[in-house]
C-alpha positions in Angstrom: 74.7 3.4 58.7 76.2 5.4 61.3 74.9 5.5 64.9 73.6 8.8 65.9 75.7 10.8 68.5 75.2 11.0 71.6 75.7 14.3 73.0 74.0 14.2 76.1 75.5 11.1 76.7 79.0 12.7 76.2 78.7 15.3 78.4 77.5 13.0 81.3 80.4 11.2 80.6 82.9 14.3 80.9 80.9 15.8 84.0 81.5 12.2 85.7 85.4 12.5 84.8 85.4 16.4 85.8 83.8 15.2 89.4 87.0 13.2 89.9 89.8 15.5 88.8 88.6 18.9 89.8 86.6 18.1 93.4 85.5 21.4 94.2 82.4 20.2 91.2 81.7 17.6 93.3 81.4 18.9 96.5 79.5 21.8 94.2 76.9 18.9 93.0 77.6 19.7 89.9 75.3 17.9 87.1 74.6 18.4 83.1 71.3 19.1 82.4 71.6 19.5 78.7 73.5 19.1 75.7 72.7 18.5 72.3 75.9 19.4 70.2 76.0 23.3 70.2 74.8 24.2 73.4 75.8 22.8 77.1 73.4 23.4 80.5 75.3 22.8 83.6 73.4 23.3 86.6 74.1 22.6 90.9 71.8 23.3 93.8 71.7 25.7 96.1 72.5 24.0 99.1 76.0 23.1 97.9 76.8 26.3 97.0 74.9 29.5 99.1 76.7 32.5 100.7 76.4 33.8 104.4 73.2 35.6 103.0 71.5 32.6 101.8 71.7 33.3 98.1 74.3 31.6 95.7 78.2 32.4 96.4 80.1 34.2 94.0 83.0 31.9 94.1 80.5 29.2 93.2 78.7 31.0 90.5 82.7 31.6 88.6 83.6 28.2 89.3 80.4 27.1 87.2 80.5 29.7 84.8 84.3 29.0 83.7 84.2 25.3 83.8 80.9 25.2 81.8 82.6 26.6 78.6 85.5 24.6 79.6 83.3 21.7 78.9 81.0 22.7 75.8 85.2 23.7 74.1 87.3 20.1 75.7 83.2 18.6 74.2 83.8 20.7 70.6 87.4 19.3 70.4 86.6 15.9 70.9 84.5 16.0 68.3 86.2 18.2 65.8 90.1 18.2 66.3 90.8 15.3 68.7 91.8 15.6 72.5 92.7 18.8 73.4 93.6 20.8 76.3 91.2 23.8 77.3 92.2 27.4 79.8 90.1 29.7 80.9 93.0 32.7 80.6 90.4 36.0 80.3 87.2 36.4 82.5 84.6 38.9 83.1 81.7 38.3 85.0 78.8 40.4 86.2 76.7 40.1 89.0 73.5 41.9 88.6 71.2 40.0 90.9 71.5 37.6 93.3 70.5 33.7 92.7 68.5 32.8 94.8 67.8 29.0 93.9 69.1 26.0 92.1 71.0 27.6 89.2 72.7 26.5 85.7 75.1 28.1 83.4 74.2 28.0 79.9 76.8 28.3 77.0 76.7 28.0 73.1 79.3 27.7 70.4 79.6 30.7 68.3 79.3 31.2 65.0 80.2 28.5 62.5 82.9 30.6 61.0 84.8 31.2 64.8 84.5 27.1 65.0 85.7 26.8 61.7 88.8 29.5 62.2 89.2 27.9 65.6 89.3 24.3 64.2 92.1 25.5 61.5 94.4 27.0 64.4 94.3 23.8 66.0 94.8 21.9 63.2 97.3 24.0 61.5 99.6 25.6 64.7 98.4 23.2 67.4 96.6 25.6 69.2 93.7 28.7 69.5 91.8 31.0 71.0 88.2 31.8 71.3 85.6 33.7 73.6 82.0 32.8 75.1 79.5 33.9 76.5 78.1 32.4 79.7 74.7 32.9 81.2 73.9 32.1 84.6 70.3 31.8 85.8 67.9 30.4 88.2 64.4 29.8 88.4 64.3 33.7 88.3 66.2 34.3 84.7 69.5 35.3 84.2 71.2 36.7 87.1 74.9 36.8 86.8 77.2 36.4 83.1 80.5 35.5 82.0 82.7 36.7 79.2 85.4 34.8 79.2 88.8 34.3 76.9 89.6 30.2 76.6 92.9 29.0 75.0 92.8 25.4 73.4 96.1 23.2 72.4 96.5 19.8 71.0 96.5 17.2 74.4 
C-alpha cells in the first residue's frame, strides 16, 4: 500500500528552499498556508511588506503573486514530469483596492486538459507553456490579481 502524499508537507518543504535562494521571501515572511494538490495558499504579514501609506506595497504584492504560481507549477512538475525549471515571462496584475492586512495569494491548476497538454509538451519537446490566475486577498477579500504567462523546461 502506498503512503498518502503529502502535499502540504511538500510545499513547506519548497517554501523553506525558496527562503534560501530567493531572499527577498524571507525578508517578505513569506509562509504556505495551504496546499492540498491543486490549489496553493501563500501568505506574509503586513509588517514585512507595507508601503509609505501603511497598506501593502505593490512590489510586495507582485513578488507574492508571481512566485506563488511559480510554486503550485515547479510543485505540479515534481509530481507529474520530474524536476523542472519554472518563468514567470507574461504578467498582468491589477490593483483594485488596497490591502490593508496580512494577505495570501491564492492559485489553482487549470483545467485537467491544460495539465494534461502541459504535461505532453514537457514530456514530448522538453518544455511548455501555461497561464494562471492569481488572487490576492486579505482579511477584506480579494484586493489585487495576477494573470500571468509561466514557461516550464526539463531541469
Amino acid at each position: 500500500m502506498s503512503e498518502p502524499q503529502d502535499f502540504q508537507g511538500s510545499a513547506v518543504a519548497l517554501i523553506e528552499r525558496v527562503r534560501t535562494e530567493i531572499p527577498l521571501t524571507a525578508a517578505m515572511q513569506l509562509t504556505a498556508k495551504s496546499f492540498d494538490g491543486r490549489t496553493l495558499v501563500l501568505g506574509v504579514p503586513l509588517a514585512a511588506n507595507f508601503n509609505d501609506k501603511g497598506t501593502a506595497f505593490a512590489g510586495s504584492i507582485t513578488a507574492l503573486g508571481n512566485i506563488t504560481g511559480w510554486c503550485l507549477l515547479t510543485l505540479w512538475a515534481g509530481q507529474e514530469t520530474g524536476p523542472c525549471r519554472v518563468a514567470i515571462y507574461d504578467a498582468h496584475f491589477r490593483f483594485p483596492k488596497p490591502l490593508t492586512g496580512d494577505f495570501t495569494a491564492t492559485v489553482s491548476l487549470p483545467a485537467a486538459g491544460e495539465c494534461e497538454a502541459l504535461r505532453a509538451a514537457i514530456t514530448q519537446k522538453g518544455k511548455g507553456k501555461i497561464s494562471l490566475r492569481i488572487s490576492l486577498a486579505d482579511a477584506g477579500g480579494e484586493a489585487a490579481s495576477l494573470e500571468g504567462a509561466y514557461a516550464i523546461w526539463r531541469a
